[in-house]
Backbone of each chain as ProteinMPNN parsed JSONL, in Angstrom:
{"seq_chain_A": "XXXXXXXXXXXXXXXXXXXXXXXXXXXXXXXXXXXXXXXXXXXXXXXXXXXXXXXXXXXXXXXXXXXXXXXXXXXXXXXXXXXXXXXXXXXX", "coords_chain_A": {"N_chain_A": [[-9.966, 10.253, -9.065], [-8.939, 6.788, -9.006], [-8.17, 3.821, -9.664], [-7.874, 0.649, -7.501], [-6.081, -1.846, -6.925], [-6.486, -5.259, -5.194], [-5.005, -8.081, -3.863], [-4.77, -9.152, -1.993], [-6.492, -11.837, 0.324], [-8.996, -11.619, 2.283], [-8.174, -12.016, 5.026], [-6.091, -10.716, 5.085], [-4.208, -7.874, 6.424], [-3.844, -5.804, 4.67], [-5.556, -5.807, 3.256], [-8.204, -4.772, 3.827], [-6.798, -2.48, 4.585], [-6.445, -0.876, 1.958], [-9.151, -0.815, 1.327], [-10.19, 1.184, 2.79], [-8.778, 2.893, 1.988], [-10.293, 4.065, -0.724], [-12.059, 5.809, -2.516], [-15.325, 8.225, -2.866], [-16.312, 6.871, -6.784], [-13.863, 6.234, -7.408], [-12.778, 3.268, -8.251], [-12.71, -0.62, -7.415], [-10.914, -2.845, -7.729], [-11.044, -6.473, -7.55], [-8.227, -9.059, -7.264], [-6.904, -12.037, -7.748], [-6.102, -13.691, -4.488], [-7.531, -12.225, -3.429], [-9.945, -11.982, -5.217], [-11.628, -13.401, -2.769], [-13.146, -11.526, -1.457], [-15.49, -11.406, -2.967], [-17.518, -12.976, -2.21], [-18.766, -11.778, 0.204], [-20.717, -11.187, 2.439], [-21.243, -8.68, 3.05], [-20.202, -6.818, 2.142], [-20.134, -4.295, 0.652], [-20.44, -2.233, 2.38], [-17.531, -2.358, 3.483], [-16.625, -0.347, 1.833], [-16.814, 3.278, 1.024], [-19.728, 5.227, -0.179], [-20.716, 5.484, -3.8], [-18.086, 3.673, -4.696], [-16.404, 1.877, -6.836], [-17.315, -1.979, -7.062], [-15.247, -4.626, -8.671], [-14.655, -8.036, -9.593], [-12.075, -10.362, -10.529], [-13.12, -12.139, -12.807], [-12.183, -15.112, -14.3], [-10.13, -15.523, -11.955], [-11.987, -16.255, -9.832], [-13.367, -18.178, -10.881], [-11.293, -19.739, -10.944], [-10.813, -20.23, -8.218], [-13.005, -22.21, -7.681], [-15.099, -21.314, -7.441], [-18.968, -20.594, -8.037], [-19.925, -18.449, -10.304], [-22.618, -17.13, -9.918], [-22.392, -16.814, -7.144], [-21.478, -14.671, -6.715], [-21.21, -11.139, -5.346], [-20.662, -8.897, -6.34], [-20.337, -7.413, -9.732], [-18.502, -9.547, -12.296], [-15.353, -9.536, -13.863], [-14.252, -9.821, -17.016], [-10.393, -10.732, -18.09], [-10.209, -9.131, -20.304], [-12.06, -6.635, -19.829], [-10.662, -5.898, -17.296], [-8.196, -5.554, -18.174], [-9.086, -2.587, -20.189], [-10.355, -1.274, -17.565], [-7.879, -0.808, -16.215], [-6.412, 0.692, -18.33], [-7.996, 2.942, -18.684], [-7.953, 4.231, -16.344], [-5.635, 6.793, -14.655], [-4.393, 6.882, -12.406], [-3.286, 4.488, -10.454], [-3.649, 2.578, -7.559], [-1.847, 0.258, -5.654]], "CA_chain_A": [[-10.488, 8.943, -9.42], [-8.23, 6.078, -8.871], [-8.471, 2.058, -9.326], [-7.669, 0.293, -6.596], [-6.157, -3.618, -6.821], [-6.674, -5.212, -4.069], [-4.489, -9.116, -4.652], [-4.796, -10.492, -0.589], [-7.568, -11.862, 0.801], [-9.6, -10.615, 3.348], [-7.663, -12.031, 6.065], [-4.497, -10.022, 5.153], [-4.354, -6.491, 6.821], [-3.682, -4.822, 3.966], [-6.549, -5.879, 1.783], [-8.686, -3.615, 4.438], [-6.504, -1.066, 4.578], [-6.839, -0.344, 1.082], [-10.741, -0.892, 0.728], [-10.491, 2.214, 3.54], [-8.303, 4.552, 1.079], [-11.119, 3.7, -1.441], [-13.225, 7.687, -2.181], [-15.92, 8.033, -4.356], [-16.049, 7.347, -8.009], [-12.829, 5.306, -7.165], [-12.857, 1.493, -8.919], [-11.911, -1.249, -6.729], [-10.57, -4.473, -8.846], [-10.343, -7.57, -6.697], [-7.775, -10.199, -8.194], [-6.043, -13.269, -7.206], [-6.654, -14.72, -3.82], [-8.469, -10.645, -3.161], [-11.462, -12.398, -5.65], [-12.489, -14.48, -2.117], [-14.345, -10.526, -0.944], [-16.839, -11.491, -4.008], [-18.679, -13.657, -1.658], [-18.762, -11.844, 1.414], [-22.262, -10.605, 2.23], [-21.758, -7.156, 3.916], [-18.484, -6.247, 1.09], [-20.304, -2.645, 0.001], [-20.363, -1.907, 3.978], [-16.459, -1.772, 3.498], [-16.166, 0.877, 1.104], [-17.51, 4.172, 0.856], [-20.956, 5.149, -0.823], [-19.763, 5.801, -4.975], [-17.12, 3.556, -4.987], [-17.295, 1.236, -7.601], [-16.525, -3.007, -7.1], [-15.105, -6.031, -9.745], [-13.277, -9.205, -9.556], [-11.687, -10.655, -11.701], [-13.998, -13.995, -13.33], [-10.902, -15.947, -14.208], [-8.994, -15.981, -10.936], [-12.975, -16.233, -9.495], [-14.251, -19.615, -10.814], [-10.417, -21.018, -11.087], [-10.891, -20.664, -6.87], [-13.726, -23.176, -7.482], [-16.847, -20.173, -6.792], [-19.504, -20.118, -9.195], [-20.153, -16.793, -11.472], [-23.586, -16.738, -9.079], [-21.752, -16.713, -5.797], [-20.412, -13.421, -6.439], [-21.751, -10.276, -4.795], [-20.72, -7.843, -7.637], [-19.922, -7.921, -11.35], [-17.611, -9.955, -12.586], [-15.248, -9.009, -15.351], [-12.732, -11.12, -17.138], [-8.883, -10.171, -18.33], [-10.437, -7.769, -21.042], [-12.272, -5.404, -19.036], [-9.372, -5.502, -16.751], [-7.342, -4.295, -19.089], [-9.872, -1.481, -20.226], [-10.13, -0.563, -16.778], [-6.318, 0.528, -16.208], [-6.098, 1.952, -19.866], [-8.916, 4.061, -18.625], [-7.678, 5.016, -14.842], [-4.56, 7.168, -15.04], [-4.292, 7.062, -10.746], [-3.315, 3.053, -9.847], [-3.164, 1.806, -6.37], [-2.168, -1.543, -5.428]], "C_chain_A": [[-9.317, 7.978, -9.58], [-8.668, 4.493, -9.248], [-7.588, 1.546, -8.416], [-7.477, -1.461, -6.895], [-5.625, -3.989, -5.719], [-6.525, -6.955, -4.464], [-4.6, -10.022, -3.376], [-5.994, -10.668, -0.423], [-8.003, -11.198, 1.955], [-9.191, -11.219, 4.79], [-6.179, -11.065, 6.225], [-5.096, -8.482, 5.408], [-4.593, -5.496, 5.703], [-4.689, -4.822, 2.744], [-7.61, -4.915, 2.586], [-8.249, -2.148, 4.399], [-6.436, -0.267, 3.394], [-8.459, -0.259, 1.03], [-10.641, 0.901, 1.179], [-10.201, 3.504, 2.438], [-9.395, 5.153, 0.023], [-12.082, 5.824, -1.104], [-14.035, 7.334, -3.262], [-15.784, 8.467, -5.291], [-14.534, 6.824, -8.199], [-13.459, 3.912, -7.81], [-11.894, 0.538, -7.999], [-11.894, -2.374, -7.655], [-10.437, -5.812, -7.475], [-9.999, -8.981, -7.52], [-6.855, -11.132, -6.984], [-7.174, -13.58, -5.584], [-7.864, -13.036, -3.048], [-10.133, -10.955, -3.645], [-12.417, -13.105, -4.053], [-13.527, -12.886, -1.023], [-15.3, -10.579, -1.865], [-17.966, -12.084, -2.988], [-19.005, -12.791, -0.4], [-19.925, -10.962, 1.386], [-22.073, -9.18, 2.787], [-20.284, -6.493, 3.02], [-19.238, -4.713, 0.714], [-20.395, -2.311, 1.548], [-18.718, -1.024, 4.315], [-15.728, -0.834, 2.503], [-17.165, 1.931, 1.504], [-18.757, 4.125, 0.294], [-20.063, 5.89, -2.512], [-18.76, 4.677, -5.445], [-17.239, 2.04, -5.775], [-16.607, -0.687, -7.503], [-16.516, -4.137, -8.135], [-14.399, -6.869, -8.694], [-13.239, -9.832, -10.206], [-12.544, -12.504, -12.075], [-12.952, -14.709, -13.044], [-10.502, -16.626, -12.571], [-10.714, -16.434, -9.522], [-13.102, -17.823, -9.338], [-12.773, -20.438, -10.507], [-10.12, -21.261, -9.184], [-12.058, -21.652, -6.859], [-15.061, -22.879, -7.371], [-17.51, -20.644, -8.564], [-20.04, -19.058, -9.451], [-21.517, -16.236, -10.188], [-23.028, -16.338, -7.614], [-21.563, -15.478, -5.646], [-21.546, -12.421, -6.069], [-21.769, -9.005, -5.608], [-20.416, -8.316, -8.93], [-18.369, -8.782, -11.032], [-16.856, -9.771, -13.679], [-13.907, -9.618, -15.801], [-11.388, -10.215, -17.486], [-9.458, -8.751, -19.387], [-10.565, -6.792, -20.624], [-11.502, -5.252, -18.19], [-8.531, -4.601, -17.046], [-7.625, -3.079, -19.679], [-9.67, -0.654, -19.19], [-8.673, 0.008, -16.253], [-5.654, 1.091, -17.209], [-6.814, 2.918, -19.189], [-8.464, 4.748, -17.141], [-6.22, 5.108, -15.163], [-3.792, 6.619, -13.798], [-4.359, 5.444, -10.556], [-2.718, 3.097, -8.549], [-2.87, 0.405, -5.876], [-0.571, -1.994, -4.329]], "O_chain_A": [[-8.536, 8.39, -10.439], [-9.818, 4.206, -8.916], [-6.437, 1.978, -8.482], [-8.429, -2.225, -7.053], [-4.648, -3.468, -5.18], [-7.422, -7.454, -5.144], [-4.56, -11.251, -3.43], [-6.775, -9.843, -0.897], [-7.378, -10.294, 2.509], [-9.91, -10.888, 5.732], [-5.478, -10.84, 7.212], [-6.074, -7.98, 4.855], [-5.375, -4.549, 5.776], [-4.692, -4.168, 1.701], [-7.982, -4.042, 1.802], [-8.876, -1.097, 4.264], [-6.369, 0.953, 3.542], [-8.833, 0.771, 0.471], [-10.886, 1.79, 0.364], [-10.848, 4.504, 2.128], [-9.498, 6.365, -0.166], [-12.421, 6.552, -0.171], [-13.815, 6.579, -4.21], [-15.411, 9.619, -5.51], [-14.035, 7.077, -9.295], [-14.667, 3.68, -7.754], [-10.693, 0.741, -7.819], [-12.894, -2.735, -8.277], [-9.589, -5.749, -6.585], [-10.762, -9.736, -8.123], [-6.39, -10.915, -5.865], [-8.401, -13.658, -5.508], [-8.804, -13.149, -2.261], [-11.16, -10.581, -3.077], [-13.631, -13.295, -4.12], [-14.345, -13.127, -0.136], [-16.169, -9.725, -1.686], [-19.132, -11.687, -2.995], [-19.865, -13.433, 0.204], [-20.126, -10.131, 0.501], [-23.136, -8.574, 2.921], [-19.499, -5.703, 3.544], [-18.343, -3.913, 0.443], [-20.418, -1.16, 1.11], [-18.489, 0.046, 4.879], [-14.515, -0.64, 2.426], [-18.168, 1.668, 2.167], [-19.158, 2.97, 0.15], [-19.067, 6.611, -2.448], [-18.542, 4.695, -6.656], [-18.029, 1.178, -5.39], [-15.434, -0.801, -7.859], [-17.59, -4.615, -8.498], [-13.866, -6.662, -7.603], [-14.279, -10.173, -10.769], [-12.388, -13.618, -11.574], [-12.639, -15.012, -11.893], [-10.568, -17.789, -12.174], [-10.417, -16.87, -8.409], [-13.019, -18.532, -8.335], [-12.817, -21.542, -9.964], [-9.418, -22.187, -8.777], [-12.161, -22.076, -5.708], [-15.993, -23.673, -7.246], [-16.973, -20.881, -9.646], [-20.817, -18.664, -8.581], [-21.417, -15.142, -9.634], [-23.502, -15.319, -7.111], [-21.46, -15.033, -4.503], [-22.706, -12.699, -6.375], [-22.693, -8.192, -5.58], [-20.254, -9.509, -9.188], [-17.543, -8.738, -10.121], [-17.52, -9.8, -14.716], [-12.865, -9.83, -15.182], [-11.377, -9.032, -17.146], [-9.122, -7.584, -19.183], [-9.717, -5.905, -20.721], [-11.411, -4.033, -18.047], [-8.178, -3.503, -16.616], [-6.667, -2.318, -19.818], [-9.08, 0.418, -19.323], [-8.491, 1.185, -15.943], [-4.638, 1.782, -17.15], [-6.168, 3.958, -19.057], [-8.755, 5.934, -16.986], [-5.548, 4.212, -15.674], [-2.741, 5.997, -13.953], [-5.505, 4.999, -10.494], [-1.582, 3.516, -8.326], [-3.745, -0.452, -5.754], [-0.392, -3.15, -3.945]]}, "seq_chain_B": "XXXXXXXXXXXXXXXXXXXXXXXXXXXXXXXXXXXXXXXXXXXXXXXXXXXXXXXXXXXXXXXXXXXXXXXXXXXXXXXXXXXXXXXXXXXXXXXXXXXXXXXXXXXXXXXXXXXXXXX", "coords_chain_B": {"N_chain_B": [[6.722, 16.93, -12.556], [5.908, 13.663, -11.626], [4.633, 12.028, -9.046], [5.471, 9.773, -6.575], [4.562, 6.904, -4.362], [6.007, 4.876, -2.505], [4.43, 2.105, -0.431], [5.207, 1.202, 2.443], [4.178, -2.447, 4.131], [4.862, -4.297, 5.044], [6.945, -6.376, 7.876], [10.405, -4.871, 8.922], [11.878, -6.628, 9.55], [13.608, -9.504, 8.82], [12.625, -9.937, 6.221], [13.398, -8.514, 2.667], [11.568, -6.171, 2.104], [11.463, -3.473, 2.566], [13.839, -2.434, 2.118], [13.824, -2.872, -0.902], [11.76, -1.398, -1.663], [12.849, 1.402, -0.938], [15.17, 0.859, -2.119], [13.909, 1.357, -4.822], [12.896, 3.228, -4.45], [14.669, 5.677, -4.563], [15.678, 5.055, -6.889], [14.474, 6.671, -8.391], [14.822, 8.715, -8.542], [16.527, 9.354, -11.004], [15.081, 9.405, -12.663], [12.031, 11.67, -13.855], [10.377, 12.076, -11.43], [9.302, 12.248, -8.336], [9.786, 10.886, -5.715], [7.774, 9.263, -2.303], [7.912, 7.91, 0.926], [6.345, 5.687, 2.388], [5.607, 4.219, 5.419], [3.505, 1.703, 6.957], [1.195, -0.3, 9.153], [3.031, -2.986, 10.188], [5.56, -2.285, 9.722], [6.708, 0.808, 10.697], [8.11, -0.365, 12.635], [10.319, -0.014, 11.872], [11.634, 2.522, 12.48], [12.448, 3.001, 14.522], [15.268, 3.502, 16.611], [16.631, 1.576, 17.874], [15.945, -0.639, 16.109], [17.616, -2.717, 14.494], [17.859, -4.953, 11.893], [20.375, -6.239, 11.076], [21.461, -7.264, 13.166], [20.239, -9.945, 13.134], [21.57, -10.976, 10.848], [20.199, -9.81, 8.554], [19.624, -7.188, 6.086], [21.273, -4.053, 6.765], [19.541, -1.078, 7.674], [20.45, 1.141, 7.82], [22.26, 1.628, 6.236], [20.852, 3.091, 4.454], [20.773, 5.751, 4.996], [22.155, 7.713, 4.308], [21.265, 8.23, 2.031], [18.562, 8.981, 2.281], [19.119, 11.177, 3.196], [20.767, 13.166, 1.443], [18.79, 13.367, -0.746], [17.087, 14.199, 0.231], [14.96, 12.237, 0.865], [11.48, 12.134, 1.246], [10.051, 10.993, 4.591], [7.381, 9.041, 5.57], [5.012, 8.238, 8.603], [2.506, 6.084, 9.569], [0.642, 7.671, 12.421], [-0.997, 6.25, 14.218], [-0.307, 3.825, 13.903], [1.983, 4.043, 15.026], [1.656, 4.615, 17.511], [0.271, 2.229, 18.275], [2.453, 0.195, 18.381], [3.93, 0.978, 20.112], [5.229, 3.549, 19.909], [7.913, 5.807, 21.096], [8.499, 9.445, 20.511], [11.409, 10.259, 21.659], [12.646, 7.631, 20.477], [13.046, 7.583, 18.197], [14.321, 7.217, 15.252], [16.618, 10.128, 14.281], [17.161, 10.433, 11.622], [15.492, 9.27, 10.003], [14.257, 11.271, 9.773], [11.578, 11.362, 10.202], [8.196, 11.956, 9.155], [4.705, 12.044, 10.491], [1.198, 10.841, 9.776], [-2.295, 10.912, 10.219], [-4.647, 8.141, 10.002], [-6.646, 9.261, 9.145], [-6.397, 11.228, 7.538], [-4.974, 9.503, 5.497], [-6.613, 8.957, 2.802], [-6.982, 10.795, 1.095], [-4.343, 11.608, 1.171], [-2.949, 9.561, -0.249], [-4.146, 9.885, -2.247], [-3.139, 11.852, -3.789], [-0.885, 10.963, -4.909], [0.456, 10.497, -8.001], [1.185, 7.83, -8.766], [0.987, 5.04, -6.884], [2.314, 2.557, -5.342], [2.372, -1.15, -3.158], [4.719, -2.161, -1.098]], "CA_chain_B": [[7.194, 16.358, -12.313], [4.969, 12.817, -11.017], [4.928, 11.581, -7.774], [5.149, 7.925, -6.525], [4.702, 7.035, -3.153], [6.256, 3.451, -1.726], [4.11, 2.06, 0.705], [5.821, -0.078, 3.304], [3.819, -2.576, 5.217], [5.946, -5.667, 5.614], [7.943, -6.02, 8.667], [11.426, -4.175, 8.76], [12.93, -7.609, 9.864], [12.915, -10.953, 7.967], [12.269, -9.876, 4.554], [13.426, -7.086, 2.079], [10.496, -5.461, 1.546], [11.649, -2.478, 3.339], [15.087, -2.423, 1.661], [13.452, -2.9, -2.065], [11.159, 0.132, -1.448], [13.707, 2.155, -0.59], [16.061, 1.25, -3.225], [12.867, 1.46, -5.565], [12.259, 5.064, -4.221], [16.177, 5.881, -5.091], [15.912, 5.062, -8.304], [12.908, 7.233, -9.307], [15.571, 10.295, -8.743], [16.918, 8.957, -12.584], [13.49, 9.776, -13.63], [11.518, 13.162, -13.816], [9.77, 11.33, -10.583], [9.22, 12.237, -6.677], [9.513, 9.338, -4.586], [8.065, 9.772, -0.979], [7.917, 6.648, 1.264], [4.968, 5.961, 3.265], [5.472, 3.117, 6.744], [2.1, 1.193, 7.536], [1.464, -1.451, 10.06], [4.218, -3.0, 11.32], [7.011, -1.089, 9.049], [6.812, 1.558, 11.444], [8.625, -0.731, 13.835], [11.879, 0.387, 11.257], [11.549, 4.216, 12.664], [13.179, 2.702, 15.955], [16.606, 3.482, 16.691], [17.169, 0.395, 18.241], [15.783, -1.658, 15.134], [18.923, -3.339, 13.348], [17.801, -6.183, 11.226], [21.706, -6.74, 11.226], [21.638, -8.49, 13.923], [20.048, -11.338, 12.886], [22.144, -10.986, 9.249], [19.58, -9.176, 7.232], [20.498, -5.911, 5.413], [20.776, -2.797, 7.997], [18.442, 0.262, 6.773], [21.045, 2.546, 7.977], [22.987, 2.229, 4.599], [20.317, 3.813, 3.61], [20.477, 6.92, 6.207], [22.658, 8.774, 3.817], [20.775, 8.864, 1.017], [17.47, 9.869, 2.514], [19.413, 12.694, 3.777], [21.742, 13.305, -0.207], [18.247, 13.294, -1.684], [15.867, 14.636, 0.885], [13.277, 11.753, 0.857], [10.473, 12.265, 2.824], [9.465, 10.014, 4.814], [6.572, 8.979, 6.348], [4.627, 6.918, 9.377], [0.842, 6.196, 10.142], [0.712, 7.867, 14.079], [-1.972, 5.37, 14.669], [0.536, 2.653, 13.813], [3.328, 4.326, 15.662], [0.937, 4.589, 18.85], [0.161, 0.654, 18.61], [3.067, -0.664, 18.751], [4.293, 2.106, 21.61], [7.11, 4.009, 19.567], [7.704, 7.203, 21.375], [9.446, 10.174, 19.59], [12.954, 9.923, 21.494], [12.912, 6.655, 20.177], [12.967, 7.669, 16.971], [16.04, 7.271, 14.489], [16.761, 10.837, 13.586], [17.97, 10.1, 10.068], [14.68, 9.089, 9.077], [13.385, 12.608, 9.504], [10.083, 11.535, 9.699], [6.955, 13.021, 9.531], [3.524, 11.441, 10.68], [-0.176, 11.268, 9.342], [-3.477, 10.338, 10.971], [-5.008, 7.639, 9.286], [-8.356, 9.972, 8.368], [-5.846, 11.808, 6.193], [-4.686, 8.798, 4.178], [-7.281, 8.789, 1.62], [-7.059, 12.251, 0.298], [-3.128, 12.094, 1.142], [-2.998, 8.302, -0.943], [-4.887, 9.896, -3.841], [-2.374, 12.952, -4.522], [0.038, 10.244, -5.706], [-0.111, 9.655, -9.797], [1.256, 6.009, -8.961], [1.319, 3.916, -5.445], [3.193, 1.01, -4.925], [3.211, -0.931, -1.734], [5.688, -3.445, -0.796]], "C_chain_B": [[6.019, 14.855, -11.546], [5.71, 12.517, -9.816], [4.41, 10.224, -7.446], [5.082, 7.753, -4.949], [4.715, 5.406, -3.252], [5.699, 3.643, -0.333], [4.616, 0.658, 1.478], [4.715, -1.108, 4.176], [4.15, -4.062, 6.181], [6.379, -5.25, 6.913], [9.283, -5.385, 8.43], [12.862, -5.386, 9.204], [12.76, -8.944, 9.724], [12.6, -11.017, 6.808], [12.729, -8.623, 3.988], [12.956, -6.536, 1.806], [11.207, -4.319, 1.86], [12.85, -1.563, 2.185], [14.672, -1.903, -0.171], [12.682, -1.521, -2.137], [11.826, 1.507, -1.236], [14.746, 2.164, -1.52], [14.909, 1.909, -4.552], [12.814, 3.396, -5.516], [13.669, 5.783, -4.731], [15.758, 5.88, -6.049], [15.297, 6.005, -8.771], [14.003, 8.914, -9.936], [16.212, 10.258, -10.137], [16.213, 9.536, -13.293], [12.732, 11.54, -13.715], [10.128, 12.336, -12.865], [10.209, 11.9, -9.287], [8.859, 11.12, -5.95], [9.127, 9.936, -3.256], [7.661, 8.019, -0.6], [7.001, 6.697, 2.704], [5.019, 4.445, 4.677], [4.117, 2.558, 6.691], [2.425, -0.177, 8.212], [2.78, -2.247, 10.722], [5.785, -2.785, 10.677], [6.895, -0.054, 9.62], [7.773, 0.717, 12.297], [10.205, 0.213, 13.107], [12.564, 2.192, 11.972], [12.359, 4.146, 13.876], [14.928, 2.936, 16.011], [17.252, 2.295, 17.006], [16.815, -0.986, 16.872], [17.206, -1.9, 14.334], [18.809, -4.198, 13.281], [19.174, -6.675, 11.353], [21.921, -8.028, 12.167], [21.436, -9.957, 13.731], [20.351, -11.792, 11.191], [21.365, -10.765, 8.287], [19.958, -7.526, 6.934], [20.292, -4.879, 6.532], [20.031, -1.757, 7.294], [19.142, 1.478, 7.206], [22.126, 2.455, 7.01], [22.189, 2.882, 3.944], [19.722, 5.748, 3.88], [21.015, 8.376, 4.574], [22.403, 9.503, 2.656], [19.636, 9.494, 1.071], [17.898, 11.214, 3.1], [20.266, 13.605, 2.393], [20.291, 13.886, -0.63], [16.823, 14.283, -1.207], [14.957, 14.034, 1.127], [12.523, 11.995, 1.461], [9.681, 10.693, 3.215], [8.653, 9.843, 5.9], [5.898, 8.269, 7.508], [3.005, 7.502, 9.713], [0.865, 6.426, 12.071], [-0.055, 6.977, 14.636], [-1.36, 4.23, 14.922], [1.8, 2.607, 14.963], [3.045, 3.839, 17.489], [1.202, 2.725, 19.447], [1.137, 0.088, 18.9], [4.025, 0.471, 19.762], [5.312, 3.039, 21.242], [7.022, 5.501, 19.737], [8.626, 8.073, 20.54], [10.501, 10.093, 20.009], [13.299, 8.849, 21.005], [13.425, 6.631, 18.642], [13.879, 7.934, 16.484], [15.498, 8.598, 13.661], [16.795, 10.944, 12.189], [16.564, 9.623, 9.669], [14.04, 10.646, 8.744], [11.994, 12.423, 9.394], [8.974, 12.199, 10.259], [5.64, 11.982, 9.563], [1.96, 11.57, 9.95], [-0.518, 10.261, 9.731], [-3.785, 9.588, 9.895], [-6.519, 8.223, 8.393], [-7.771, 10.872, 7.566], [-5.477, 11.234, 5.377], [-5.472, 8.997, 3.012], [-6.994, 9.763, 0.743], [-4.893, 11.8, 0.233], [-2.637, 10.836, -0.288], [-3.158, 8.927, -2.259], [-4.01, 11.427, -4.276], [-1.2, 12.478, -5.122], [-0.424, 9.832, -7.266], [0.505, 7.878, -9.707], [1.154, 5.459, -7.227], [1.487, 2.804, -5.589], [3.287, 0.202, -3.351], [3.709, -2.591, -1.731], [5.379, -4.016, 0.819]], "O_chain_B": [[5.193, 15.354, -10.781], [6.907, 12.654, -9.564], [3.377, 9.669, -7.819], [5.654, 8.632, -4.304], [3.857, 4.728, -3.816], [5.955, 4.47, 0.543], [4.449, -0.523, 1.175], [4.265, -0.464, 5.123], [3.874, -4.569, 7.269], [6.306, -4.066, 7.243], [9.343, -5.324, 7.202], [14.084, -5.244, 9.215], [11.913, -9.568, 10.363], [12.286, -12.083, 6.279], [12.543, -7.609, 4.66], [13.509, -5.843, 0.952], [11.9, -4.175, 0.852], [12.72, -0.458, 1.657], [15.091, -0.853, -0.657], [13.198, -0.597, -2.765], [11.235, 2.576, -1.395], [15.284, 3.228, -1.824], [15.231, 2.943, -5.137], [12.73, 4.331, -6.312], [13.405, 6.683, -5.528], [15.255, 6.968, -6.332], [15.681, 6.264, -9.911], [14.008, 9.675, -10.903], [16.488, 11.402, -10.499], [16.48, 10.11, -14.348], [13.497, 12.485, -13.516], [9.076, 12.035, -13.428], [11.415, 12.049, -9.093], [7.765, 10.616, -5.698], [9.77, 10.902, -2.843], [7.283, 7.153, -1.389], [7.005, 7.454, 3.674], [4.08, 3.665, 4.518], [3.433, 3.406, 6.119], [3.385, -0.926, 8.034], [3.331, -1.897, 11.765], [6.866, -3.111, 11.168], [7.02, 0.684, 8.643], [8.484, 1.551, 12.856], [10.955, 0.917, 13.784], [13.669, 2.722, 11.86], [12.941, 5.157, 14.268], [15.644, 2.316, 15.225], [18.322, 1.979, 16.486], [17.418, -2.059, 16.825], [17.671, -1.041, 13.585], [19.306, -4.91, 14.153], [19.167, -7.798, 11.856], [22.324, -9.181, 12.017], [22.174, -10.892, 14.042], [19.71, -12.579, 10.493], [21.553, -11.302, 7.196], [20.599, -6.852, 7.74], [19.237, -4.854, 7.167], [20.078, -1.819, 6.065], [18.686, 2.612, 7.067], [22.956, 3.363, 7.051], [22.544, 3.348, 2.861], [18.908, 6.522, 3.377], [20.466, 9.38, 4.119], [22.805, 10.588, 2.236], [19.379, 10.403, 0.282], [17.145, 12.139, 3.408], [20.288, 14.829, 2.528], [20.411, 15.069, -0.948], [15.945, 14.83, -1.874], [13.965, 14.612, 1.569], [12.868, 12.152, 2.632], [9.103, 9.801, 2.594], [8.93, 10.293, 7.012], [6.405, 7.15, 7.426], [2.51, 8.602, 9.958], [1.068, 5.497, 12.852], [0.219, 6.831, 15.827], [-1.638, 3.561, 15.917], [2.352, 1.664, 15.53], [3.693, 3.184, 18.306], [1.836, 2.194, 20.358], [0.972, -0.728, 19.806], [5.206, 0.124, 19.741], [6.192, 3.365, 22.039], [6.417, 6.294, 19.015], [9.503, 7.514, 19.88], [11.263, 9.809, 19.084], [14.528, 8.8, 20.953], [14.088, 5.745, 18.104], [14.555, 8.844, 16.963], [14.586, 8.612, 12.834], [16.202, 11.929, 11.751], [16.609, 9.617, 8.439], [13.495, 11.022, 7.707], [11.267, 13.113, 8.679], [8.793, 12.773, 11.333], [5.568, 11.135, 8.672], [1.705, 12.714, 9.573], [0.042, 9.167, 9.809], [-3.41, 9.998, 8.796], [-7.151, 7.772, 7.438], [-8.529, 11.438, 6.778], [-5.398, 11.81, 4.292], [-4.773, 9.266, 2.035], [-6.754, 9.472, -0.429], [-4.326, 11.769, -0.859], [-2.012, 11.288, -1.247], [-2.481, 8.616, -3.239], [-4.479, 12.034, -5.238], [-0.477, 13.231, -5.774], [-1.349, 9.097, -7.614], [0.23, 6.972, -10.494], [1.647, 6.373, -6.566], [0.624, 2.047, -6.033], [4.011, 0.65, -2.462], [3.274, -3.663, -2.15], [6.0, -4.982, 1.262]]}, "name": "protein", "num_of_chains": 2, "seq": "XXXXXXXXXXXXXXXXXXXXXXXXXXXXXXXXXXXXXXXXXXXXXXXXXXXXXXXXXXXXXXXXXXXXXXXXXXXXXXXXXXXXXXXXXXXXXXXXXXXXXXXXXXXXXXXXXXXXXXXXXXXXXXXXXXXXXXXXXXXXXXXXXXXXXXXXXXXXXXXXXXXXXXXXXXXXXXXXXXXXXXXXXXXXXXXXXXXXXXXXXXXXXXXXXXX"}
């Protein structure tokens, strides 16, 4: 079980090539300009089945989206920080 | 002992990513840490014998020949990557010693690291 931060957008190679490493029961975080896969309508397509997706609120609305826009949860700096107290395994 | 794996996927010419990862992976030997160093996308081009950033006055990656060979690093390249951009094995700078993996082994191979880093 790993978390996965994932900081480019979805035009940069490498924000794919992580979704791919992605297994289930894995946590994917998407922060910084990575929040703009919240909107994208077919985003659970590019992971596995299990694998679990955020992005970060904050870096969310301060791109201008609103909280509704988004395609999965949203979770601010707290649960952030929960989630890599709680995952030993970081990728990013 | 933990294991870290630097993943490269910058270019090997025009920026230090390459260079930083590699000193990065050095250092770890200080630590009760296994560094291995992992190529992707077009940081594979570095595996080339003929690659010498030098030329155009950025750092050469063959100061760093002697320590992946002092220390043993292992080091790695995506064959999928290697394919794309055409880099056949005589081409290949000995001194990296490297070893290849399919990209349908990353996931499992990715997740036997307790940290990943990629530059």
């Amino acid at each position: 079980m790993a978390l996965i931060i994932v900081k480019k957008s979805p035009a940069n190679k490498l924000s794919e090539f992580l979704l791919k490493l992605a297994l289930p029961q894995d946590k994917v975080i998407f922060i910084q300009d990575g929040v703009i896969f919240a909107i994208e309508k077919n985003l659970k397509g590019l992971v596995k089945e299990g694998v679990e997706l955020f992005a970060l609120k904050e870096d969310f609305i301060a791109r201008g989206f609103e909280e509704s826009e988004s395609q999965i949860p949203l979770i601010d700096y707290e649960g952030w920080a929960d989630l890599i107290e709680r995952d030993e395994k970081i990728i990013s | 002992m933990k294991k870290v794996l630097f993943a490269v996927y910058n270019s090997p010419v025009g920026s230090i990513w390459i260079n930083e990862a590699l000193r990065s992976a050095f250092g770890m030997y200080g630590e009760d840490l296994e560094p291995v160093v992992l190529f992707v996308n077009e940081a594979v081009l570095a595996v080339r014998k003929q690659c010498k950033p030098e030329i155009i006055g950025c750092l050469p990656l063959s100061i760093t020949f002697k320590y992946l060979e002092k220390y043993n690093t292992q080091v790695y390249a995506i064959k999928e990557d290697l394919e794309k951009y055409s880099i056949k094995e005589n081409e290949i700078e000995p001194h990296w010693n490297l070893k290849t993996i399919i990209k349908e082994e990353l996931p499992d191979f990715v997740h036997s690291f307790d940290k990943v880093v990629f530059f």
